[in-house]
C-alpha positions as YAML, in Angstrom:
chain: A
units: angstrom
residues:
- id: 1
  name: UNK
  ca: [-24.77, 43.49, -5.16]
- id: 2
  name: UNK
  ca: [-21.64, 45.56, -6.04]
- id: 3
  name: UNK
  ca: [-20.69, 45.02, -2.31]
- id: 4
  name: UNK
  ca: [-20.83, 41.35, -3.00]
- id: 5
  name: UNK
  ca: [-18.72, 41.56, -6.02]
- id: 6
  name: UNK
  ca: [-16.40, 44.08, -5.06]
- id: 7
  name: UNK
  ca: [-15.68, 41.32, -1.92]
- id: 8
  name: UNK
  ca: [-15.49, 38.15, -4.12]
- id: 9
  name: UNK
  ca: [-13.99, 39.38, -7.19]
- id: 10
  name: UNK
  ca: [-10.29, 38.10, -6.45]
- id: 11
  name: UNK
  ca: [-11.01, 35.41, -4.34]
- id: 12
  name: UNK
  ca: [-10.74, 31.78, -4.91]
- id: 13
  name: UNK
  ca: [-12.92, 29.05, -4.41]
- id: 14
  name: UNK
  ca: [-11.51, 27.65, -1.11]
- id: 15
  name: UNK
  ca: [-11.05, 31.61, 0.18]
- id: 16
  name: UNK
  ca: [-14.77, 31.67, -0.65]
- id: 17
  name: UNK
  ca: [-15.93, 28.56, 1.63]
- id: 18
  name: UNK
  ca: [-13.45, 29.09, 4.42]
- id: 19
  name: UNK
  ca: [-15.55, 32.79, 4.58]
- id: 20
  name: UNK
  ca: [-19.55, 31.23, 4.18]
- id: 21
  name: UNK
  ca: [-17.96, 28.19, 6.34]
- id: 22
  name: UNK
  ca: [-16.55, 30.49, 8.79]
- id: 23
  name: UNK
  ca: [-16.70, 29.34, 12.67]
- id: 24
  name: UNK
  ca: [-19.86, 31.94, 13.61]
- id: 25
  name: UNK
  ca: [-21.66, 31.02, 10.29]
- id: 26
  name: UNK
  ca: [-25.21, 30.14, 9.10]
- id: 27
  name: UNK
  ca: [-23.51, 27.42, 7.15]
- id: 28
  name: UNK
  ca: [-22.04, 25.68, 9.98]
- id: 29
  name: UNK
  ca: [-24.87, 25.85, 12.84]
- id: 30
  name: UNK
  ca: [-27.09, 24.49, 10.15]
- id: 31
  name: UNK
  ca: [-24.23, 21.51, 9.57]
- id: 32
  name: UNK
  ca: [-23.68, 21.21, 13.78]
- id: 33
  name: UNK
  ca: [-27.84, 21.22, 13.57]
- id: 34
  name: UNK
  ca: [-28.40, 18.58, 11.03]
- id: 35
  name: UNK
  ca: [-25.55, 16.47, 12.49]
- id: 36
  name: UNK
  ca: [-23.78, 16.97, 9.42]
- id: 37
  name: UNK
  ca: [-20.57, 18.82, 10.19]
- id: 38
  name: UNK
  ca: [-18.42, 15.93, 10.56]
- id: 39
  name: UNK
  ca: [-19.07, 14.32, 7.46]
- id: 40
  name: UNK
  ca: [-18.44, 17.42, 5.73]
- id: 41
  name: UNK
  ca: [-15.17, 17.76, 7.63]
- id: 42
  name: UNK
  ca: [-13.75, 14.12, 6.78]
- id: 43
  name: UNK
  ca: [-15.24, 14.26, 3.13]
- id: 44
  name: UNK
  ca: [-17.92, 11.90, 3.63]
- id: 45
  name: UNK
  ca: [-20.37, 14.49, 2.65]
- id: 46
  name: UNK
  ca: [-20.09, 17.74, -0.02]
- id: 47
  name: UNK
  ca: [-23.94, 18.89, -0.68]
- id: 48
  name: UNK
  ca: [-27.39, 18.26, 1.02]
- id: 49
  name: UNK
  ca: [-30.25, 18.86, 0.77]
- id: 50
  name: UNK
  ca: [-31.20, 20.75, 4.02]
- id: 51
  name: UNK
  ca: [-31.99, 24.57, 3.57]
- id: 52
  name: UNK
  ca: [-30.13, 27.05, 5.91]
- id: 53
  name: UNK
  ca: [-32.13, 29.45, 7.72]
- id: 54
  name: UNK
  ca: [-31.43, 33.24, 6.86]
- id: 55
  name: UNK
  ca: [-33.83, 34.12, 9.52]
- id: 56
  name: UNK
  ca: [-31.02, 35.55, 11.81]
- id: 57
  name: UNK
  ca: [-29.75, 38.11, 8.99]
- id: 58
  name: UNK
  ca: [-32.99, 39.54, 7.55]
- id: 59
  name: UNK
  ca: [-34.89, 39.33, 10.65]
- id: 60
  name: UNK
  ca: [-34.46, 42.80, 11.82]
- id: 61
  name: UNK
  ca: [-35.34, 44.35, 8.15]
- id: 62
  name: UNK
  ca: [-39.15, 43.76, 6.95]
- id: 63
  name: UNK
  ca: [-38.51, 44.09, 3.17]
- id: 64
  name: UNK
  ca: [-35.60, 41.48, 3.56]
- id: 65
  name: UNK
  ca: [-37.30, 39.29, 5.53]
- id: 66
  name: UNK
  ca: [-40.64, 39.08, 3.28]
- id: 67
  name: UNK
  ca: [-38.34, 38.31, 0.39]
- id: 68
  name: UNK
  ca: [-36.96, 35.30, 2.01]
- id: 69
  name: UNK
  ca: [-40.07, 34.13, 3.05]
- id: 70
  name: UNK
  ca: [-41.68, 34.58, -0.33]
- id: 71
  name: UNK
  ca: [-38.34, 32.56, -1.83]
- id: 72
  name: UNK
  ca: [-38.74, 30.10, 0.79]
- id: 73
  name: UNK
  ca: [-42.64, 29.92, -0.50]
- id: 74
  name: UNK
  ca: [-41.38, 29.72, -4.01]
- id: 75
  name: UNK
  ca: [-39.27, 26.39, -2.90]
- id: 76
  name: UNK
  ca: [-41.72, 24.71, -1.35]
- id: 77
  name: UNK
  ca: [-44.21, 25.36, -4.24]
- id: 78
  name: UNK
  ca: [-41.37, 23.95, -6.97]
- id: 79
  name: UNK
  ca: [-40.95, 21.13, -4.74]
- id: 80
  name: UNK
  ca: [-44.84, 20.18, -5.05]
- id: 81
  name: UNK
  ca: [-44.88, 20.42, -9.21]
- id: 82
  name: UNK
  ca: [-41.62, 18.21, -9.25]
- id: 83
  name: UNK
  ca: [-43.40, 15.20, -7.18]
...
């Protein structure tokens, strides 16, 4: 966490999403995926819904991975006691 802050602290906003947004990001495969990217690009489109898969960055570490299966659980199960 202190790496995470340590990075962000001084940035802005826009320095923040040009970084998550980056060309070799989760962020945009998942928009190319979902056939979103464009409408993000022109404005159309600022938030969805879709979830972005981590899989990639926690696959290679078991403790890491079970957490974001167990949060990905955790979703689903919020999901079903909103409906």
């Amino acid at each position: 966490m202190n790496e995470i802050v340590s990075f962000a602290r001084h940035k802005i906003a826009s320095d923040l999403v040009k970084y998550t947004h980056g060309e070799n990001s989760l962020w945009r495969k998942a928009a190319i995926e979902y056939g979103l990217l464009i409408g993000f690009e022109n404005g159309k489109l600022s938030k969805t819904d879709y979830l972005i898969d981590f899989t990639p960055v926690v696959d290679n570490d078991s403790y890491l991975k079970e957490r974001y299966e167990n949060s990905l659980d955790f979703l689903q199960f919020a999901k079903q006691i909103k409906a």
